[in-house]
C-alpha positions as YAML, in Angstrom:
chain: A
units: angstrom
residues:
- id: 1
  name: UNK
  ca: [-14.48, -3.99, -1.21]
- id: 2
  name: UNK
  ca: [-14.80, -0.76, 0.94]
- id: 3
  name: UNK
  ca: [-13.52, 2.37, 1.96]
- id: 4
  name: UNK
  ca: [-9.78, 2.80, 1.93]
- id: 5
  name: UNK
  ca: [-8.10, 5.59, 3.07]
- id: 6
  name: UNK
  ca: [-5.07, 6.74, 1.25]
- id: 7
  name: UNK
  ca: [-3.03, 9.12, 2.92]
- id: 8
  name: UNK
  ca: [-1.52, 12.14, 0.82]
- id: 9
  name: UNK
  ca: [1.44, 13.31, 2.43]
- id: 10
  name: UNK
  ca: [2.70, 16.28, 3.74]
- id: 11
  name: UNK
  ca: [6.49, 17.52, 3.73]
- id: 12
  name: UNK
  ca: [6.86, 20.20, 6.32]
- id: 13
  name: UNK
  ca: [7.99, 23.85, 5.03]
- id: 14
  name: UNK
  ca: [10.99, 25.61, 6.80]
- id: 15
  name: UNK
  ca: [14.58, 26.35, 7.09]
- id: 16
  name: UNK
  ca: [15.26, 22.81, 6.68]
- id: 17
  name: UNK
  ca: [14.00, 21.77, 3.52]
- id: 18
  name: UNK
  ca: [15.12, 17.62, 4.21]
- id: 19
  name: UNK
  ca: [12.66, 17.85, 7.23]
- id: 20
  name: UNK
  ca: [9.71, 15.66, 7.24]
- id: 21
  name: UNK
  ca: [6.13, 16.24, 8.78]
- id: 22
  name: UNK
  ca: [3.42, 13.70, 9.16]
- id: 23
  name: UNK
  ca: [0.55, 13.43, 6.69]
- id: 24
  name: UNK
  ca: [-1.89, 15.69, 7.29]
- id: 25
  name: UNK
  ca: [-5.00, 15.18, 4.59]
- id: 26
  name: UNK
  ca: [-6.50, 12.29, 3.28]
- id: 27
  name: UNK
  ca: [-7.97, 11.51, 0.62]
- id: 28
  name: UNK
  ca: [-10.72, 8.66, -0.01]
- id: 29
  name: UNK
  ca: [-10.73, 5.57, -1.97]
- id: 30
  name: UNK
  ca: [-12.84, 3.07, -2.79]
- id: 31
  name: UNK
  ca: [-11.72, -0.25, -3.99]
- id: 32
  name: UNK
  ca: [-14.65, -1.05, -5.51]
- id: 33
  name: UNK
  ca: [-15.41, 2.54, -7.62]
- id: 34
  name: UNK
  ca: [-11.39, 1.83, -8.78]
- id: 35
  name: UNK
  ca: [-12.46, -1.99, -10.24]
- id: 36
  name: UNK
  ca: [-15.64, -0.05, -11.54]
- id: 37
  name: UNK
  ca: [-13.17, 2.68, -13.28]
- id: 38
  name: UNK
  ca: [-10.61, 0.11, -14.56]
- id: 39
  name: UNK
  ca: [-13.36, -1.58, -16.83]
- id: 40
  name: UNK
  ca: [-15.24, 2.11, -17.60]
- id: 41
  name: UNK
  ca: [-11.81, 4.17, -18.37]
- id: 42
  name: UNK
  ca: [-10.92, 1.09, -20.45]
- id: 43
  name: UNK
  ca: [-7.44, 0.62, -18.77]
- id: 44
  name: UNK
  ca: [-9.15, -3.22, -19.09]
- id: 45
  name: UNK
  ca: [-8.56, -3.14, -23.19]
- id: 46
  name: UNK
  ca: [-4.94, -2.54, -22.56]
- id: 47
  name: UNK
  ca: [-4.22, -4.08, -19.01]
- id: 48
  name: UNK
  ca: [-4.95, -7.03, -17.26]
- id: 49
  name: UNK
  ca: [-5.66, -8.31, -13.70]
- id: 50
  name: UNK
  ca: [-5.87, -11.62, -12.43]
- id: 51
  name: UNK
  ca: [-6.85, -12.73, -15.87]
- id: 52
  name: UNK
  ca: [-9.37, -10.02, -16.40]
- id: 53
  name: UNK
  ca: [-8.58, -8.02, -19.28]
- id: 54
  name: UNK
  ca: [-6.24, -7.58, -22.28]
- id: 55
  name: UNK
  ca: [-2.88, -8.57, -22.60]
- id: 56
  name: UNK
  ca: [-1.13, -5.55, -24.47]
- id: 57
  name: UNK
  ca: [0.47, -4.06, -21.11]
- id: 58
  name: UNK
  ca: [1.81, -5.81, -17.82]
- id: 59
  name: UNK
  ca: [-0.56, -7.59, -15.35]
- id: 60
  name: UNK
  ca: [-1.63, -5.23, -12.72]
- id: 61
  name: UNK
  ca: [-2.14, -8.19, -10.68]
- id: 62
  name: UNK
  ca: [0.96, -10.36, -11.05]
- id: 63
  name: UNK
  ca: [3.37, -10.07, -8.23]
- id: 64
  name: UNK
  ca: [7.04, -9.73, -9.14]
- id: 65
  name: UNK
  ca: [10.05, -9.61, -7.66]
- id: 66
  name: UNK
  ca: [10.04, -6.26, -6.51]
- id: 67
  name: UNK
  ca: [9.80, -3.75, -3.98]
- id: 68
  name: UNK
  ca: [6.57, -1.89, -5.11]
- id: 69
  name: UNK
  ca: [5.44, 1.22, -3.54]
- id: 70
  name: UNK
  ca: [2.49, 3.94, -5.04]
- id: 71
  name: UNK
  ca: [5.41, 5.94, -5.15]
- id: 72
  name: UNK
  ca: [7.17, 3.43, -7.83]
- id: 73
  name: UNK
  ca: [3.59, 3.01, -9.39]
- id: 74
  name: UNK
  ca: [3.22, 6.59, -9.50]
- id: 75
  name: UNK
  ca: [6.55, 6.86, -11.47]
- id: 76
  name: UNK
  ca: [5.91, 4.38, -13.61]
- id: 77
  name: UNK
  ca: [3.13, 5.58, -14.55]
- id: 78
  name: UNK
  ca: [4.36, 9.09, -15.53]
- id: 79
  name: UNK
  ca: [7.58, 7.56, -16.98]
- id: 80
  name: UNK
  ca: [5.00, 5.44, -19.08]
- id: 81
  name: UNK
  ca: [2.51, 7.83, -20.13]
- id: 82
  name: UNK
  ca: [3.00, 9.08, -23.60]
- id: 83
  name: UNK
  ca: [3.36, 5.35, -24.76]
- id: 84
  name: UNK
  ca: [-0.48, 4.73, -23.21]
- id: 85
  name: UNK
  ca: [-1.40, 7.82, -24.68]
- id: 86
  name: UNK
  ca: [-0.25, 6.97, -27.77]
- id: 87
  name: UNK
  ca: [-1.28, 3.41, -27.59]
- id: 88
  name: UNK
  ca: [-5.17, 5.08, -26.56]
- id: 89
  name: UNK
  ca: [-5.11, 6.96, -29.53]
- id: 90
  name: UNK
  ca: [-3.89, 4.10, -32.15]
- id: 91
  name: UNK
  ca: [-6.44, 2.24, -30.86]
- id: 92
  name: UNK
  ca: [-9.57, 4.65, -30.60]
- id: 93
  name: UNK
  ca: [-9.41, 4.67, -26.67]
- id: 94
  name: UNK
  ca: [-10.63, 8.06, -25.67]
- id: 95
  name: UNK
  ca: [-8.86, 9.30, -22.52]
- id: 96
  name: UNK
  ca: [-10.82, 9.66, -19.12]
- id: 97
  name: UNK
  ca: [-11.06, 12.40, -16.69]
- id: 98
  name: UNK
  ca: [-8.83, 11.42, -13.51]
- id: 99
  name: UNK
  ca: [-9.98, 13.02, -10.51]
- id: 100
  name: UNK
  ca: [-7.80, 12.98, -7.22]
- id: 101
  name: UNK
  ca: [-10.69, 10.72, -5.69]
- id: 102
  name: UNK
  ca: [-11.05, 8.76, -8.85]
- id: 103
  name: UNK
  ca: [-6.91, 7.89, -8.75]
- id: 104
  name: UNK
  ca: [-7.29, 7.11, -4.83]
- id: 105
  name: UNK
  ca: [-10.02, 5.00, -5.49]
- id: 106
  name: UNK
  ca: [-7.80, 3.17, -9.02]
- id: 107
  name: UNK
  ca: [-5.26, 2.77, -6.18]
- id: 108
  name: UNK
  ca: [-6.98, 1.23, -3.35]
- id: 109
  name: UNK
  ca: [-8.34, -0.93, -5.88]
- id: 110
  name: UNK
  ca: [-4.47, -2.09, -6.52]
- id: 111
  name: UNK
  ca: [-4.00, -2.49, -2.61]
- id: 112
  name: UNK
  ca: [-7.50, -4.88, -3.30]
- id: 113
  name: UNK
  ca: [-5.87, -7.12, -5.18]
- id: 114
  name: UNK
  ca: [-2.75, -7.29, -3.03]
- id: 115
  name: UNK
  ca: [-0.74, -4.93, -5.73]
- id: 116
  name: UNK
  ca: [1.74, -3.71, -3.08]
- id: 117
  name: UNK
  ca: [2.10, -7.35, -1.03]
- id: 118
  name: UNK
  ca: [6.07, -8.41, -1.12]
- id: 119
  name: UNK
  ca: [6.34, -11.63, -3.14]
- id: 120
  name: UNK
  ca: [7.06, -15.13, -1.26]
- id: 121
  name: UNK
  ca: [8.64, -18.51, -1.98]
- id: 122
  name: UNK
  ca: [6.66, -21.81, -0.75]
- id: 123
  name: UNK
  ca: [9.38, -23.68, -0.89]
- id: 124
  name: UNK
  ca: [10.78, -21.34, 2.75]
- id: 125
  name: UNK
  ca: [7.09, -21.30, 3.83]
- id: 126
  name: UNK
  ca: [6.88, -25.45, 3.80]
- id: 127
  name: UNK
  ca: [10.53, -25.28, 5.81]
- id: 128
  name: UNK
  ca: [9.25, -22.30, 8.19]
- id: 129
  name: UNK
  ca: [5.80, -23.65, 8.72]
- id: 130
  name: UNK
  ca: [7.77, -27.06, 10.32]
- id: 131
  name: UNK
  ca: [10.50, -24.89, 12.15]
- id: 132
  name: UNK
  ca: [8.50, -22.12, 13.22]
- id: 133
  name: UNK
  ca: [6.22, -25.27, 15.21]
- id: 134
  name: UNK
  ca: [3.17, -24.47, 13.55]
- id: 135
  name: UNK
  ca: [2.58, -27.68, 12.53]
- id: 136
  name: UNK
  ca: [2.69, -28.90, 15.87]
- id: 137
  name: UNK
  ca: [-0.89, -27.92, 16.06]
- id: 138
  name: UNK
  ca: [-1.91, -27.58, 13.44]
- id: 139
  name: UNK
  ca: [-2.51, -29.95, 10.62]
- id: 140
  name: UNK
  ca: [-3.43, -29.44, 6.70]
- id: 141
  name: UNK
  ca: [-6.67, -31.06, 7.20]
- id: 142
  name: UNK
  ca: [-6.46, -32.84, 10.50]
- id: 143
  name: UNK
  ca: [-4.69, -31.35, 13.28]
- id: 144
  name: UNK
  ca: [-2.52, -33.19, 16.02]
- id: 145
  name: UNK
  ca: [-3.97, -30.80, 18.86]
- id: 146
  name: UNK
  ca: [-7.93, -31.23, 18.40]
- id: 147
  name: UNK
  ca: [-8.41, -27.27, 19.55]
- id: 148
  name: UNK
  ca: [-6.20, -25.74, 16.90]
- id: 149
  name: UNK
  ca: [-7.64, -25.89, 13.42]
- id: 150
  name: UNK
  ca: [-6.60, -27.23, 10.80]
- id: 151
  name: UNK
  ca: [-5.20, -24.89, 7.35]
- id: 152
  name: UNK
  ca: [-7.71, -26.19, 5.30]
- id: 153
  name: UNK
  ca: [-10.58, -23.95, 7.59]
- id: 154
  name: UNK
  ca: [-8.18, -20.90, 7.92]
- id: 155
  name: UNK
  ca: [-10.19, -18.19, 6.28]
- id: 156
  name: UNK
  ca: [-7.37, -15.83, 7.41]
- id: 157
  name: UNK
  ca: [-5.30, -17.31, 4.57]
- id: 158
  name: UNK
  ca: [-7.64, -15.10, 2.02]
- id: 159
  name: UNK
  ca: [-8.09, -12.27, 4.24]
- id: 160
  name: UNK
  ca: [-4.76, -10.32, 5.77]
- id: 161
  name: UNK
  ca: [-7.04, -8.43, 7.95]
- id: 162
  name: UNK
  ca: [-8.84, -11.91, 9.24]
- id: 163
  name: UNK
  ca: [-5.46, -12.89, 9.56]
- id: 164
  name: UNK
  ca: [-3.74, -10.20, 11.60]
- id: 165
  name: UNK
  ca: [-7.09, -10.42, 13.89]
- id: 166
  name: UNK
  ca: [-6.74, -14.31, 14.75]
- id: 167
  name: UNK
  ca: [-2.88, -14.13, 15.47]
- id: 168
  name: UNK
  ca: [-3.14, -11.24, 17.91]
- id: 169
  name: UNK
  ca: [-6.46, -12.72, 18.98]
- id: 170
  name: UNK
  ca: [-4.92, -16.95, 19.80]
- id: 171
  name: UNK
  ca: [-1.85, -15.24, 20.89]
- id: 172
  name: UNK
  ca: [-1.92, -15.83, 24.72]
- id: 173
  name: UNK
  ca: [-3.55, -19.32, 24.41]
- id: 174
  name: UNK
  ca: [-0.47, -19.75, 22.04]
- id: 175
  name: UNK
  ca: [1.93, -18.70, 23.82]
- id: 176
  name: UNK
  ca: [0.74, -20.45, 27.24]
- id: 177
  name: UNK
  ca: [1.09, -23.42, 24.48]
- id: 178
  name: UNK
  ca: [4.71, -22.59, 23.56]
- id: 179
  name: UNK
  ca: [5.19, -22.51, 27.64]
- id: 180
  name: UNK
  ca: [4.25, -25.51, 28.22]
- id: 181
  name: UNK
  ca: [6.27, -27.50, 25.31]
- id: 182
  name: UNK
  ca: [9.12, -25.37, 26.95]
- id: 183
  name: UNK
  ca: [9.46, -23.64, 23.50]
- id: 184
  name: UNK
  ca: [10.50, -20.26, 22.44]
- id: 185
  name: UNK
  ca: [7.74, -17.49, 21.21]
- id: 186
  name: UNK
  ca: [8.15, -17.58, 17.53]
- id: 187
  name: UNK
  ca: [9.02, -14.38, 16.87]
- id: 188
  name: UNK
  ca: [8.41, -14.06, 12.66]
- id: 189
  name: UNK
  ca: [9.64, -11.56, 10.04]
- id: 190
  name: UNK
  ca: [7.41, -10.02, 7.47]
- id: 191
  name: UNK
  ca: [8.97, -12.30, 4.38]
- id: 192
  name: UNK
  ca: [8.50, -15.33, 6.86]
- id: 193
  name: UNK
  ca: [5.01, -15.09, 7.18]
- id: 194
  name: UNK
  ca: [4.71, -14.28, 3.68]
- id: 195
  name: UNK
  ca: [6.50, -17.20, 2.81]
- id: 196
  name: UNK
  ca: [4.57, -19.31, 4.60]
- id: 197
  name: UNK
  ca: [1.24, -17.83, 3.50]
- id: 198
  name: UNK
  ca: [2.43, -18.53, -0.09]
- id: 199
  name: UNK
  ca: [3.09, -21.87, 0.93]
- id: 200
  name: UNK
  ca: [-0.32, -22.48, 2.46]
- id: 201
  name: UNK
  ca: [-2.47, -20.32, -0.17]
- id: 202
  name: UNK
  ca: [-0.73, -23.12, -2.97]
- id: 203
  name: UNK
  ca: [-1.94, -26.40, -1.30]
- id: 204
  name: UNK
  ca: [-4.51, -28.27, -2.87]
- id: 205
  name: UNK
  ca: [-6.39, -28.26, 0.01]
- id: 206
  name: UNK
  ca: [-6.83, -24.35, 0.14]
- id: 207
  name: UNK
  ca: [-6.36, -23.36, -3.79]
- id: 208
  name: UNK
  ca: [-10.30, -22.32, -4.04]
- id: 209
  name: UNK
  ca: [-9.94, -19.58, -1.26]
- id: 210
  name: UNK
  ca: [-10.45, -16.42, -3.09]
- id: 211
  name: UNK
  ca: [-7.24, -13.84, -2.25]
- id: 212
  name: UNK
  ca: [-9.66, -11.09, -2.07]
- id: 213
  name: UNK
  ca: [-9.79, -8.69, 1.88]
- id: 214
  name: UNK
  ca: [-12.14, -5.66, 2.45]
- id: 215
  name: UNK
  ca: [-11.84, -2.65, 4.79]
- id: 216
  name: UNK
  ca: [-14.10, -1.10, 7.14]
- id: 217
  name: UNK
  ca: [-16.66, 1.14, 5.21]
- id: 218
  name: UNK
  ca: [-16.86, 3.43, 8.55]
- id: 219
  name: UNK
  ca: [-14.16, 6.19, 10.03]
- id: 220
  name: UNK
  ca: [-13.80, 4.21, 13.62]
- id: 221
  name: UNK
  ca: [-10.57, 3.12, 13.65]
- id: 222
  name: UNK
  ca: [-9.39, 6.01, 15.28]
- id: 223
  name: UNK
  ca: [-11.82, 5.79, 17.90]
- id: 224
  name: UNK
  ca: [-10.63, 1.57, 18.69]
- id: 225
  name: UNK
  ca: [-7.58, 2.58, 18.32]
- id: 226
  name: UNK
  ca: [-8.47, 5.22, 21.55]
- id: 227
  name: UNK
  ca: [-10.70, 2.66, 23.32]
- id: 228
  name: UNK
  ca: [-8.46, -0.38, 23.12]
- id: 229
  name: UNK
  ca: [-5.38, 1.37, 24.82]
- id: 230
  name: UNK
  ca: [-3.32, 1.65, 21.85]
- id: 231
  name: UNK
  ca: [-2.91, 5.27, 21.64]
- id: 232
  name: UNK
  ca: [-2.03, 5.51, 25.54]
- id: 233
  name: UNK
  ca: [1.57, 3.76, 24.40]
- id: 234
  name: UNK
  ca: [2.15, 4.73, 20.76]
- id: 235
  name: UNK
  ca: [2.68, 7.93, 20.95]
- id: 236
  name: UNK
  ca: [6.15, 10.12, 20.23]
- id: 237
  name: UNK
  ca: [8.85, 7.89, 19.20]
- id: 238
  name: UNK
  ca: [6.69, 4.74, 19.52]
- id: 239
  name: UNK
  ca: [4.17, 6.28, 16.80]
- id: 240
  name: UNK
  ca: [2.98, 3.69, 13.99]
- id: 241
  name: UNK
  ca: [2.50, 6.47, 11.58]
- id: 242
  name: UNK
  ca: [6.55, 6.70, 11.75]
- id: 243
  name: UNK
  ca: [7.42, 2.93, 12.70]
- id: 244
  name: UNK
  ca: [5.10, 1.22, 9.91]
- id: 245
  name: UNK
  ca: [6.25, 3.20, 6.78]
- id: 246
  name: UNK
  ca: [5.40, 1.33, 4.12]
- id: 247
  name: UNK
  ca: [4.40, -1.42, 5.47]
- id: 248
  name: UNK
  ca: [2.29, -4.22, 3.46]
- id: 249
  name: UNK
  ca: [-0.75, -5.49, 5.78]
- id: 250
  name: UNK
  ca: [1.17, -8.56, 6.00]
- id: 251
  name: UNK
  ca: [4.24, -6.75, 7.96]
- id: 252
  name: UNK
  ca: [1.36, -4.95, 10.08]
- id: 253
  name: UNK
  ca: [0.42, -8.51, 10.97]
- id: 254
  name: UNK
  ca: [4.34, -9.68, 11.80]
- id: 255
  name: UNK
  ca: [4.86, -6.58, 13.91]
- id: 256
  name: UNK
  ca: [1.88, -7.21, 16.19]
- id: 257
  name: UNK
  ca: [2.34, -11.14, 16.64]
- id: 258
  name: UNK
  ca: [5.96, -9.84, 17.77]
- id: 259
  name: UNK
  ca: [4.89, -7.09, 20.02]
- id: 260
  name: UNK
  ca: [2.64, -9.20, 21.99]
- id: 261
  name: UNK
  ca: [4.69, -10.80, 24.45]
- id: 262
  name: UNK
  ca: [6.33, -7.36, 25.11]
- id: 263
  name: UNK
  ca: [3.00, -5.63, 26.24]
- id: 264
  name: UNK
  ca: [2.24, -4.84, 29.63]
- id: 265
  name: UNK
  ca: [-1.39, -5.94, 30.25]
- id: 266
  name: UNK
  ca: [-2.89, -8.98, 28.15]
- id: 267
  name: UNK
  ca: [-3.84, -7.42, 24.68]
- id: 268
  name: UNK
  ca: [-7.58, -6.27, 24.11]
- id: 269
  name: UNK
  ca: [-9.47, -8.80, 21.73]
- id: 270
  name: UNK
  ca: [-10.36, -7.74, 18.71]
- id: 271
  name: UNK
  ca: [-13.90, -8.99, 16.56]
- id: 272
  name: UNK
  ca: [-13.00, -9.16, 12.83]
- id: 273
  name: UNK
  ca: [-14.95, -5.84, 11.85]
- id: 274
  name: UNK
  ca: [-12.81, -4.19, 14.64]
- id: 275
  name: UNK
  ca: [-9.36, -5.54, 13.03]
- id: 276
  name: UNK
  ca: [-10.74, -4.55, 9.89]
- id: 277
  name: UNK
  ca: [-11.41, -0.91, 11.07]
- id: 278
  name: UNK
  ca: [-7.81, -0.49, 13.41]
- id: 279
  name: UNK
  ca: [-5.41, -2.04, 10.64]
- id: 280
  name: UNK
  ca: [-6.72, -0.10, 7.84]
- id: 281
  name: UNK
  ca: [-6.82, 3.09, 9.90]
- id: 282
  name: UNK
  ca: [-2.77, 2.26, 10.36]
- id: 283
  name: UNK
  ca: [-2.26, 1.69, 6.83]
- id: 284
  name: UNK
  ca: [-4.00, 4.97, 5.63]
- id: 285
  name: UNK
  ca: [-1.64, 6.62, 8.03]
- id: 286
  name: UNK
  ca: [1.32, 5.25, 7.69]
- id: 287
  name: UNK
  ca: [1.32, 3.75, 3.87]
- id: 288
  name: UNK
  ca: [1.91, 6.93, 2.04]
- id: 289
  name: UNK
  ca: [3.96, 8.79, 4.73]
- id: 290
  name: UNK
  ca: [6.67, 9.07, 2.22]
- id: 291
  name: UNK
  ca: [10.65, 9.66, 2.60]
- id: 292
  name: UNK
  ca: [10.99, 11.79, 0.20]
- id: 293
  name: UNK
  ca: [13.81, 14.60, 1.26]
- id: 294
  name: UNK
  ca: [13.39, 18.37, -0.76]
- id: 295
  name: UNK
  ca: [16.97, 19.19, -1.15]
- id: 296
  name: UNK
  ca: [17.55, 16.15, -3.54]
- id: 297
  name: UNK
  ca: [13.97, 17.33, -4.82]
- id: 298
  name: UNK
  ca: [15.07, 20.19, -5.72]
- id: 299
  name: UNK
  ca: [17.91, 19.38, -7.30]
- id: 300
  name: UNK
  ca: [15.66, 17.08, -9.45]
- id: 301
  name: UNK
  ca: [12.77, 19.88, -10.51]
- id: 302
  name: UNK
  ca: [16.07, 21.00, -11.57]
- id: 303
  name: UNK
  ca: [17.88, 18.58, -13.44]
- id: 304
  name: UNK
  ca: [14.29, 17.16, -15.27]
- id: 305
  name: UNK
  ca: [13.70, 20.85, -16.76]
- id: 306
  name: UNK
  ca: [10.13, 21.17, -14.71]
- id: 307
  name: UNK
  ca: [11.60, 24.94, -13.77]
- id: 308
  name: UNK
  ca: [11.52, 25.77, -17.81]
- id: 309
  name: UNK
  ca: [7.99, 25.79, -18.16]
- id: 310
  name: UNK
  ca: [6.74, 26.08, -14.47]
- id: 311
  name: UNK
  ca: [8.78, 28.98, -13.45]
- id: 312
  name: UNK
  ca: [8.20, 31.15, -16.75]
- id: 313
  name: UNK
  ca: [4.54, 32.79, -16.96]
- id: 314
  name: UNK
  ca: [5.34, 32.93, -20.94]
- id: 315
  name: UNK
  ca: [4.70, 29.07, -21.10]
- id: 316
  name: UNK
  ca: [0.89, 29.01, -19.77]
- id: 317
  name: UNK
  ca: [2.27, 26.53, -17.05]
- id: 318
  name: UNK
  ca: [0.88, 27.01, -13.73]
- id: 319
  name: UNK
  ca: [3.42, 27.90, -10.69]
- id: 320
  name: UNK
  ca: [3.80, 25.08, -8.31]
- id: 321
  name: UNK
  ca: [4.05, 24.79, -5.05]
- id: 322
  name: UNK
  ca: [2.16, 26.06, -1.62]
- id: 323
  name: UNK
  ca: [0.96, 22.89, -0.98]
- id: 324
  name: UNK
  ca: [-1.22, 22.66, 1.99]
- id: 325
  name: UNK
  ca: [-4.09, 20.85, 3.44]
- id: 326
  name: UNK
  ca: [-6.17, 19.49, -0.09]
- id: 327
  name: UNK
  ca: [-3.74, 20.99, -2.18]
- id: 328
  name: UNK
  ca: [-0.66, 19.27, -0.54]
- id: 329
  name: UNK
  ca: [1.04, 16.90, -3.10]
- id: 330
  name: UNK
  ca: [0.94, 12.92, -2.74]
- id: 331
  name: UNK
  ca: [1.70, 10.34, -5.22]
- id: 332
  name: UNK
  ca: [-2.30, 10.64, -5.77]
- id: 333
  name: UNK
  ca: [-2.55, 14.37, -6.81]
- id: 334
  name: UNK
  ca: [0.63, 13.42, -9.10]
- id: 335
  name: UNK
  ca: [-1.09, 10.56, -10.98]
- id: 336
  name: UNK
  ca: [-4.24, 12.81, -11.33]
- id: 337
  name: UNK
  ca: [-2.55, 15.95, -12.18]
- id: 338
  name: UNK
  ca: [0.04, 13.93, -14.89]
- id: 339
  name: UNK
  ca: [-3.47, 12.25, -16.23]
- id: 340
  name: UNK
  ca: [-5.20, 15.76, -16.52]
- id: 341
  name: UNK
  ca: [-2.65, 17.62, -17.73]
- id: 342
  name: UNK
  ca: [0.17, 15.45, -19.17]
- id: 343
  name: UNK
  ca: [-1.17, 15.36, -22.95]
- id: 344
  name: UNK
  ca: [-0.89, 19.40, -22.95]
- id: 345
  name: UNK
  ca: [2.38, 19.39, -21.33]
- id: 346
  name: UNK
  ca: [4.23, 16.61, -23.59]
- id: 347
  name: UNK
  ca: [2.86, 18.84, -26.39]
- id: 348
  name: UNK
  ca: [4.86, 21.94, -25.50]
- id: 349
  name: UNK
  ca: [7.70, 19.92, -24.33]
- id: 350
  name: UNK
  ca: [7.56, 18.32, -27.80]
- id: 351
  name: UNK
  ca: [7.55, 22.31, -29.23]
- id: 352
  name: UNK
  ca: [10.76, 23.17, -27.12]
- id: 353
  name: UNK
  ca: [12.05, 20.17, -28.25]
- id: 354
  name: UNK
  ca: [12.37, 18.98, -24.41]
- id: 355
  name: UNK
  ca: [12.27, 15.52, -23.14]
- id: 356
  name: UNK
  ca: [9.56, 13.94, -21.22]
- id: 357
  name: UNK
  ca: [10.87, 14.12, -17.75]
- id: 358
  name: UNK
  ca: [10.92, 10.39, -16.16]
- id: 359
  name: UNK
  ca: [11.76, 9.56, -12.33]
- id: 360
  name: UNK
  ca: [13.22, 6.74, -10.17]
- id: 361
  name: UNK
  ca: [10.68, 6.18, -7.46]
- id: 362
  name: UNK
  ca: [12.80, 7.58, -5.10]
- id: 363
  name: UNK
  ca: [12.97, 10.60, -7.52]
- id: 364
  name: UNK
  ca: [9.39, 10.97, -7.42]
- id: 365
  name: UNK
  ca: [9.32, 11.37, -3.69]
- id: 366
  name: UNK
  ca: [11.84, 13.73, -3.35]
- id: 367
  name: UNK
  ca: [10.11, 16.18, -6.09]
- id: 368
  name: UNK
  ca: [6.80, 16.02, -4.11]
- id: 369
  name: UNK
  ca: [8.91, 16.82, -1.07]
- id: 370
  name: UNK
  ca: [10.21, 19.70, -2.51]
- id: 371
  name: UNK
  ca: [7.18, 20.91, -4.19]
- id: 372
  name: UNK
  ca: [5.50, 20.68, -0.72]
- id: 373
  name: UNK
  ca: [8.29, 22.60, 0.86]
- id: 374
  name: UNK
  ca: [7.77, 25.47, -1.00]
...
């Protein structure tokens, strides 16, 4: 697992404090240094993954129903953190250092193991895989037409990169094949396909693919994304970093099998590495773009008492605020800067008898809003 770029984001400063700016600094993870620091940092003796670890707190791994965002992990987290601190000391666990890079890098880890992927039902994906005509083609381990082929050898079904690149990739021979049964382009929506995928992942025939994707360990997504023609016609209102707001890599997938038929020339094809590079260049720009609006932010540095210690000098609590470039906050600067400093600050909350402040997702987004308004 390589380089992922998680996107800190950036809420613009000015008379209107609800208004929203693009991202404008990124910070780098990598998936594999965050598997390396769940085992070191000994989340592992507390937490679990895929059946790696201890079972004392919830499976990172296991999807729920849920709509799970960083932002909502980056609230739980803080709403949760005296409890793990506690539970560290009761059981000898000595707390770890928690860098900005080292949190982007515990995160893209998550995204590694599909953290942030909506949950399906196989049961829709076995009805959508017949009505959808997919199985006209193609068959579970023999296919009716002898070019498509069959589930069993899709390697896409571990991979939602891989996958993204062979739908955009077969889409004109695919849809010429949809012309010529007289049939419909199958448009699909994001909890289709992950239906379906569920579906698929679950046969027997398929069970031993490992659920595991990488990204591209190099910065040229920008560049393909230049050289392919994409960034001639997504620009202004059609620009992904405003359309795809958290989006899973599974929606990115949807929204390009659906845009094909609408495009002008025939779309560029696109080698694996290439998808690999382009789609996680989109997600690092568009995943933690958040929607978090300052005036309800400030009402909540309000309401959750941060202004008692962080406006008064007295308290030894730094000032916040004046976010810019590095020092913009992001649900990754909040995660490191709650792991850093949280012990100290729950101890003089404890010694003004204050309550440990805990956030909604939604909460959480409008507070870093507001702090990066200021």
């Amino acid at each position: 697992m390589s380089i992922v770029r998680v996107m800190t984001r950036v809420i613009a400063a000015g008379v209107v404090l609800a208004s929203i700016a693009p991202a404008a600094d990124i910070v780098l993870g990598d998936a594999r240094r965050g598997e390396q620091l769940f085992e070191t940092e000994q989340c592992i003796r507390c937490h679990n993954v895929k059946g790696r670890g201890a079972n004392l707190a919830p499976d990172l791994g296991r999807r729920i129903d849920r709509d799970f965002t960083p932002t909502a992990m980056a609230s739980l987290m803080w709403n949760h953190a005296p409890d793990m601190w506690a539970g560290m000391k009761q059981r000898g666990i000595v707390k770890a250092e928690l860098s900005q890079e080292s949190a982007a890098d515990l995160f893209a880890y998550f995204v590694s193991a599909r953290y942030f992927e909506k949950p399906g039902d196989a049961g829709r994906g076995k009805l959508e895989f017949a009505q959808k005509h997919c199985a006209s083609c193609h068959g579970i381990d023999r296919s009716p037409n002898p070019a498509a082929p069959p589930v069993s050898q899709w390697e896409s079904l571990a991979d939602p990169v891989v996958l993204a690149q062979q739908m955009w990739n077969h889409g004109p021979a695919m849809r010429e094949a949809f012309a010529k049964r007289k049939l419909a382009w199958g448009e699909l929506t994001a909890q289709q396909l992950t239906d379906i995928l569920v579906y698929l992942q679950n046969l027997p025939e398929t069970k031993a693919l490992a659920h595991n994707f990488l990204f591209a360990p190099t910065d040229a997504g920008p560049a393909l994304f230049q050289s392919k023609g994409c960034a001639g016609c997504h620009v202004g209102k059609l620009a992904l970093e405003t359309r795809l707001r958290n989006q899973t890599l599974t929606e990115i997938a949807v929204d390009m099998w659906n845009h094909q038929p609408s495009m002008k020339n025939p779309p560029p094809q696109l080698s694996q590495e290439e998808m690999r590079q382009i789609t996680g260049f989109l997600w690092a720009k568009q995943y933690f773009h958040g929607d978090g609006n300052a005036e309800r932010g400030k009402k909540v540095f309000a309401e959750k008492n941060c202004a008692t210690c962080h406006s008064d000098p007295a308290s030894g609590a730094p000032p916040l605020g004046k976010g810019k470039g590095k020092d913009a906050y992001s649900d990754i600067t909040m995660l490191s800067a709650l792991w850093e400093h949280g012990p100290r600050m729950l101890e003089r909350m404890n010694q003004r008898n204050l309550a440990w402040p805990r956030f909604t997702a939604q909460q959480m987004a409008d507070l870093i809003g507001y702090l990066n308004s200021l």
